[in-house]
C-alpha positions in Angstrom: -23.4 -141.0 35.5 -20.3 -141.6 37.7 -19.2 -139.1 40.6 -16.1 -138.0 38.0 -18.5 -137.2 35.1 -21.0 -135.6 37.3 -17.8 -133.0 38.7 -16.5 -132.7 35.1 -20.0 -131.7 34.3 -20.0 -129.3 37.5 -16.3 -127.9 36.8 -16.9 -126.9 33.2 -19.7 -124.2 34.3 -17.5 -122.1 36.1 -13.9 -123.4 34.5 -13.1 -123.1 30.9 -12.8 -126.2 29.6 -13.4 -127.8 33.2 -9.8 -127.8 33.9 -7.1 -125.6 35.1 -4.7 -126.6 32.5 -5.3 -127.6 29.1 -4.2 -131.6 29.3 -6.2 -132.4 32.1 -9.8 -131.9 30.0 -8.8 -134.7 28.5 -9.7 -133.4 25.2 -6.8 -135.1 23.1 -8.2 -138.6 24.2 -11.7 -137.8 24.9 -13.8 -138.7 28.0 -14.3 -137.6 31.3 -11.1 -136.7 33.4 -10.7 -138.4 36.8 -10.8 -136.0 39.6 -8.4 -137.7 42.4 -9.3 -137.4 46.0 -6.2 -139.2 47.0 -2.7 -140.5 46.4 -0.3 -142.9 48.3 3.2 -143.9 46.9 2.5 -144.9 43.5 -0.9 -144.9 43.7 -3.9 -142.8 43.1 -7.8 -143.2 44.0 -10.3 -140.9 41.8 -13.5 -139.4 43.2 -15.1 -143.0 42.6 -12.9 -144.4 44.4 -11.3 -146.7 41.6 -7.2 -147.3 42.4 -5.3 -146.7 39.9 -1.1 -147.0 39.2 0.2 -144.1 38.8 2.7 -142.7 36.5 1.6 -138.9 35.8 2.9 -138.6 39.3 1.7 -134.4 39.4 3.8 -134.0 35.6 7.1 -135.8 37.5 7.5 -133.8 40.6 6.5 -136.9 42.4 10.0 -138.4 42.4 8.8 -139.9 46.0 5.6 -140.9 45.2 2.3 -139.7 47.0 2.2 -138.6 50.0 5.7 -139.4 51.3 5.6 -138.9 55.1 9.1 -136.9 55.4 7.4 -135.2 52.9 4.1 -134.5 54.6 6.0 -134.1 58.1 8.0 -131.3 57.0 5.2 -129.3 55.1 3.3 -130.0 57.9 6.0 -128.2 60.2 6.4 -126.0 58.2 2.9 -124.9 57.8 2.6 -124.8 61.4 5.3 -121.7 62.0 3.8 -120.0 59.4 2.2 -120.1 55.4 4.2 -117.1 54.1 6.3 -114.2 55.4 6.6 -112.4 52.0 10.5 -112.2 53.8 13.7 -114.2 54.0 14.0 -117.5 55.7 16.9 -119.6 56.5 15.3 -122.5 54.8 15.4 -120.8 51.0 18.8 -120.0 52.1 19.8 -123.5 52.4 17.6 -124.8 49.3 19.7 -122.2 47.3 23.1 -123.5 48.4 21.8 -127.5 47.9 20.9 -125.9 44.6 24.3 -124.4 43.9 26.1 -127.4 45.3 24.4 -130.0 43.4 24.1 -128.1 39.9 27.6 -127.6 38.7 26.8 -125.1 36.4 24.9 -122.6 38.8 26.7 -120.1 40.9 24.1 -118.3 42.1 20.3 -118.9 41.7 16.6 -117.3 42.2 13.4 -119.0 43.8 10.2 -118.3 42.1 6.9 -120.0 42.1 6.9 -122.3 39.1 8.6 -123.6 36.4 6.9 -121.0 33.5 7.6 -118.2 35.9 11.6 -119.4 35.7 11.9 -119.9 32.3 10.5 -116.7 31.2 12.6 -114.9 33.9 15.6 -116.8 32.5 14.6 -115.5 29.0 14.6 -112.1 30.0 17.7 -111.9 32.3 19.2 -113.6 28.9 18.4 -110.7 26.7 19.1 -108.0 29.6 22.7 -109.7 30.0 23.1 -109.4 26.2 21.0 -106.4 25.2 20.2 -108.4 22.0 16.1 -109.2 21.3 15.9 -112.5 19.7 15.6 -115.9 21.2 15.8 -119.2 19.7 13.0 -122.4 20.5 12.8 -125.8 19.6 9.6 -126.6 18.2 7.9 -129.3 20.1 9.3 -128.1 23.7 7.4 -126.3 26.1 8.5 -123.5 28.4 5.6 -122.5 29.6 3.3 -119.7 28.8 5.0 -116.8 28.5 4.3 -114.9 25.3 7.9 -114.9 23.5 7.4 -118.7 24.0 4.1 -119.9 21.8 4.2 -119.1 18.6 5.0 -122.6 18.3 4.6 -124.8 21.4 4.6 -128.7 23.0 2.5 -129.7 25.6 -0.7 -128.6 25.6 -0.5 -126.6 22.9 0.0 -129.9 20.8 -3.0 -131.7 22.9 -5.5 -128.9 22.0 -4.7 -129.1 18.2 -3.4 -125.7 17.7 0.7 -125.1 17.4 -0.3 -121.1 18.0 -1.9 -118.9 20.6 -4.1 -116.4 20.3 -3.1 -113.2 22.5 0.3 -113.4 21.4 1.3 -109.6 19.4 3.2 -110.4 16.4 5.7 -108.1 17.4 6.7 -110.3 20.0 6.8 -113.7 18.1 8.6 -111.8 15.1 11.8 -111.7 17.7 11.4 -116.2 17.8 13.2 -118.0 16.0 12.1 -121.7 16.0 14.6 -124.6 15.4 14.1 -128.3 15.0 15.3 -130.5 17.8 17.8 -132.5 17.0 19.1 -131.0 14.0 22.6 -130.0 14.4 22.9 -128.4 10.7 19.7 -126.4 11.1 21.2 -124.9 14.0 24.3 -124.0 12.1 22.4 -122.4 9.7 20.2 -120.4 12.1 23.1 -119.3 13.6 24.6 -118.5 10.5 21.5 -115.8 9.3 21.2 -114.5 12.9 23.8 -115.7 15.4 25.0 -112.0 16.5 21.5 -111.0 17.3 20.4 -113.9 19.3 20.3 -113.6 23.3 19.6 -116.9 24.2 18.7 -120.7 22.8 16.5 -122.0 25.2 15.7 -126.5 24.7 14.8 -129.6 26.7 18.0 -131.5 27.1 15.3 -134.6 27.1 12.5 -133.4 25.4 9.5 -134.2 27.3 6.5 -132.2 26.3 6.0 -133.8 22.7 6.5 -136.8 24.3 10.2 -138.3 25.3 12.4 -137.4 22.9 16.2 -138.1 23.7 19.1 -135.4 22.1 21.5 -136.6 19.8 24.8 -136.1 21.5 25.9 -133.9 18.0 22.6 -131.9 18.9 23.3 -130.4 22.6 27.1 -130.1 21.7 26.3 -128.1 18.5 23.8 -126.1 20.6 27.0 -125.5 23.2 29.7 -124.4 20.6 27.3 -121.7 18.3 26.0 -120.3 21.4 29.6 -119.4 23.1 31.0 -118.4 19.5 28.1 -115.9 19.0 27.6 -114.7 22.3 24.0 -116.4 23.4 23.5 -117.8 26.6 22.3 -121.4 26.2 19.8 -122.2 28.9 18.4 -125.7 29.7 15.4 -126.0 30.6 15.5 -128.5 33.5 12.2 -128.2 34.8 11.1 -131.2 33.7 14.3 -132.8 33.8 15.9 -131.3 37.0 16.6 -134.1 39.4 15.1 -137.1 37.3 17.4 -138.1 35.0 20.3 -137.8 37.6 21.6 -136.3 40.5 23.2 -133.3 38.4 20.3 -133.2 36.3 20.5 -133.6 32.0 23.2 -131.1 31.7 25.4 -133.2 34.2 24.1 -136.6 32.0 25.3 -135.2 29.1 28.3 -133.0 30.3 26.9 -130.1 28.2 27.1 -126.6 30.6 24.4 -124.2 29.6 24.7 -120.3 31.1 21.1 -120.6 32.9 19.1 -123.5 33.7 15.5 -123.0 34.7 14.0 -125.7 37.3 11.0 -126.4 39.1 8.8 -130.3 39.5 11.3 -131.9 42.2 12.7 -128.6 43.2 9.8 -128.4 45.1 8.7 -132.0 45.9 5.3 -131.2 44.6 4.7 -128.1 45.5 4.3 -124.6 43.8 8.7 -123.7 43.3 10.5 -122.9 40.7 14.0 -121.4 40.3 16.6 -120.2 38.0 20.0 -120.3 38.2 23.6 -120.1 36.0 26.7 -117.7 36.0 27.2 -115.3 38.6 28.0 -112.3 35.8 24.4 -113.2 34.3 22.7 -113.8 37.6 24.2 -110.2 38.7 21.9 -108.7 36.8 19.0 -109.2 38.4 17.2 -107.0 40.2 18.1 -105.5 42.7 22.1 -105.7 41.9 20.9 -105.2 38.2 18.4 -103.6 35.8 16.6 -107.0 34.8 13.3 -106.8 37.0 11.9 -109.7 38.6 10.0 -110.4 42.0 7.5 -112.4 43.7 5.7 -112.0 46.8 5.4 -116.3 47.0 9.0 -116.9 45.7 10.6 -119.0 48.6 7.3 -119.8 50.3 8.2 -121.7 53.0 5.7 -124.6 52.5 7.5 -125.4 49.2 10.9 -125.3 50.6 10.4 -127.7 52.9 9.0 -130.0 50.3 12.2 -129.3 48.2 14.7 -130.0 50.8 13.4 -133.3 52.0 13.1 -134.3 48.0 16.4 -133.3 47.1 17.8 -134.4 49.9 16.2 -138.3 50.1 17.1 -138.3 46.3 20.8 -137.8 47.0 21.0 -141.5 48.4 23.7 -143.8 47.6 22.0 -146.1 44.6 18.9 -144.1 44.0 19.2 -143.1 40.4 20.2 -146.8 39.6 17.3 -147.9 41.4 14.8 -145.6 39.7 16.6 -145.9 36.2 16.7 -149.9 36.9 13.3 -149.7 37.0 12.0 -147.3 34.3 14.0 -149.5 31.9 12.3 -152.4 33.3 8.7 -151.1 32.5 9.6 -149.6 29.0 11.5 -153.4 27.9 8.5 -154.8 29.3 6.0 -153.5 27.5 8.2 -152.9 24.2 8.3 -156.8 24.8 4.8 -157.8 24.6 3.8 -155.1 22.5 6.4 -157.3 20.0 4.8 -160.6 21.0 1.5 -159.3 20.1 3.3 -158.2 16.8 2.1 -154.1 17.3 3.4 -151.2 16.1 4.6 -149.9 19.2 7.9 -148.4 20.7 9.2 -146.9 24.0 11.9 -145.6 25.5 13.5 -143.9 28.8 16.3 -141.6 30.3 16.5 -141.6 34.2 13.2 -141.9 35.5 11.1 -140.3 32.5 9.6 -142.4 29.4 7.5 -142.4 26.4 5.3 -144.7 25.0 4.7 -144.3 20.8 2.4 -146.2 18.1 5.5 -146.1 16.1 7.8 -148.6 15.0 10.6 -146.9 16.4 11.1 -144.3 18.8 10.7 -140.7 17.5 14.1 -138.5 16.8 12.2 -135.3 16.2 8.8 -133.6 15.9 7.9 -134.2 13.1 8.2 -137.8 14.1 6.2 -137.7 17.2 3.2 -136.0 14.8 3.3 -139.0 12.4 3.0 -141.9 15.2 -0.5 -143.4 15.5 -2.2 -140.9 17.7 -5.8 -142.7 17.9 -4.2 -146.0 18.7 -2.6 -144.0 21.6 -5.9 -142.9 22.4 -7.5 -146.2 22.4 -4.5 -147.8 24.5 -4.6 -144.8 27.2 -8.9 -145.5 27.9 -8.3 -149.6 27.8 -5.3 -148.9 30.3 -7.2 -146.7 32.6 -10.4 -149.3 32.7 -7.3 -151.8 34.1 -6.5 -149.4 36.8 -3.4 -147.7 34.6 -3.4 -143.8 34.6 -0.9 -142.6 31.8 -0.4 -139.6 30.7 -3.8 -138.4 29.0 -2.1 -137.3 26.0 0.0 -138.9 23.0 2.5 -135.8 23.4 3.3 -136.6 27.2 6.4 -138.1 28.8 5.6 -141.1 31.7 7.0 -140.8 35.1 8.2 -143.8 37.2 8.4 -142.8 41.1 11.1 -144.6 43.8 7.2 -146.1 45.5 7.1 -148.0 42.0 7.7 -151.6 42.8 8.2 -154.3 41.2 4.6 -155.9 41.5 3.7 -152.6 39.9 5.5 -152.9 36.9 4.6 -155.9 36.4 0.8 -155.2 36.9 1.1 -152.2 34.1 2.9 -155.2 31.6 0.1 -157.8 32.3 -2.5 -154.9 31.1 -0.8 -153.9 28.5 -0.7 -157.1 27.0 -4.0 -157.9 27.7 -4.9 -155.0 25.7 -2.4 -155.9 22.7 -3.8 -159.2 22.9 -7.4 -158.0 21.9 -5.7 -156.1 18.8 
């Protein structure tokens, strides 16, 4: 028994499931997850000590890489005047305004301490600013955990097999509406039935927790017209898109301006942060200048602040979203091209520095696409690439992550095993 089966063995006594998230039991695939001791740029070592490429990257906060030593240095600083005040610091100050001044859209904005915890907060200042109950969701994306948000779920919902979770009241999940993504008529028609009693629309601009999906540009605009003719706020969920799929995020990709935008991953350079942020007259009502409650005794840590600010900060140089687009493009063309030369049923794609990988001819458009690619091959293909020192998301309904430490030897390491697997069919 390896050192990784014999903690996965150790881990599943006292955690359910062995893991503190769903996805990293490795149930989907099957097997023993790796338990990492180490990372550096874009690599990772597991408790065995086997090297692996990298492109899970912490679930894309990782923009950097592991272990990036402006990174380190200033959480290390950081750490060293203090791990948390519970108070205000000038640091979450500045992140705020970097926030603000990078993210068109945002006139004001909240720290928190993760990504779930903004987009229910965003959810709820949404139906305090309109007093209405109703929210819409696209099926396939993940928010988080928050109850109003799984009645139908991506993510890890999808990875354990069941679209629903238990604990949820009806009462809650009667007040969810759920759309399909990138169906511009079925949002007319929701919005048709029950557009005057919807607060808010909430949607991945890139969908990236049923794999990458990209929007139809008919989709997000659709999305933007309904909500501002019936009164919902349209919020984006960037936390999985904020910061790596350019330097203004999806919403300034697409030029689409939602009312909130939840972020978190590179806000905080791979540590706990989250935030939310939109219009000042909806970000007004939030506690305590208005009757929506929300606090945290963590939000702004200090630790995670630094992180953020160096991230967001080193991410703003001249060329770096051509760089780490340049070579995200590379990786998916390269394997799309051998996968062809091998003559399998494969497909990828990419937006910024995100991609997905699919046992499908084509790349998927919608959900119900992503269900009907060839899951076991996936599953297959993700164990034969982690014996060749590859670590890929461990799940067929998982977006990829390239990092700026990704070089070019790298890439081309990940193509040579991919076609080495292809090659043996």
């Amino acid at each position: 028994m390896t050192h990784n089966e014999e903690l996965f063995s150790r881990a599943r006594k006292t955690i359910p499931g062995g893991g503190n998230s769903p996805v990293r039991a490795l149930r989907s695939v099957g097997g023993a997850p790796r338990c990492f001791s180490r990372g550096v740029g874009a690599r990772v070592w597991d408790a065995d000590d086997k090297c692996y490429i990298d492109y899970v990257g912490s679930w894309g906060p990782l923009i950097l890489g592991h272990a990036d030593a402006d990174t380190v240095s200033a959480v290390q600083e950081a750490a060293a005047r203090g791990l948390s005040f519970g108070a205000p610091t000038e640091a979450e100050i500045e992140l705020a305004e970097l926030l603000v001044q990078r993210v068109p859209s945002m006139d004001m904005v909240r720290l928190v301490s993760s990504g779930t915890e903004a987009t229910m907060s965003a959810i709820r200042l949404a139906r305090g600013f309109t007093g209405r109950d109703a929210i819409g969701k696209v099926e396939g994306c993940y928010h988080g955990h928050g109850d109003s948000l799984l009645g139908k779920a991506g993510s890890g919902r999808l990875t354990c097999g069941n679209p629903s979770s238990a604990g949820v009241p009806a009462e809650l999940a009667q007040h969810t509406l759920v759309l399909d993504y990138n169906d511009a008529q079925g949002l007319r028609d929701a919005f048709a039935r029950h557009g005057k009693t919807i607060a808010c629309v909430i949607v991945e601009p890139v969908a990236g927790n049923m794999n990458l999906i990209a929007p139809k540009p008919e989709f997000l605009a659709a999305m933007r017209e309904l909500c501002t003719r019936d009164g919902a706020v349209l919020i984006f969920d960037e936390v999985m898109t904020g910061f790596r799929v350019g330097p203004a995020s999806a919403q300034g990709l697409y030029g689409i301006t939602p009312a909130l935008s939840p972020f978190g991953k590179e806000v905080g350079g791979g540590m706990p942060l989250g935030a939310f942020g939109g219009r000042r007259e909806i970000m007004e009502k939030i506690a305590p200048l208005g009757p929506v409650y929300q606090a945290g005794t963590l939000s702004g840590n200090p630790l995670s602040v630094a992180a953020g600010l160096v991230t967001l900060r080193k991410i703003a140089a001249p060329g770096f979203y051509e760089a780490l687009t340049a070579k995200t493009r590379a990786l998916v063309d390269g394997l799309s091209a051998v996968a062809k030369k091998r003559g399998m049923k494969f497909s990828a794609q990419s937006v910024g520095g995100m991609f997905g990988i699919y046992f499908a001819a084509t790349p998927p458009t919608s959900y119900a696409e992503v269900m009907a690619s060839d899951k076991e091959a996936f599953n297959r293909f993700f164990h034969a690439m982690l014996d060749a020192g590859v670590y890929l998301a461990p799940s067929a309904f998982e977006a990829g992550f390239v990092s700026a430490a990704h070089g070019d030897a790298d890439i081309a390491a990940t193509v040579a095993a991919a076609d080495a697997i292809f090659a043996g069919g």
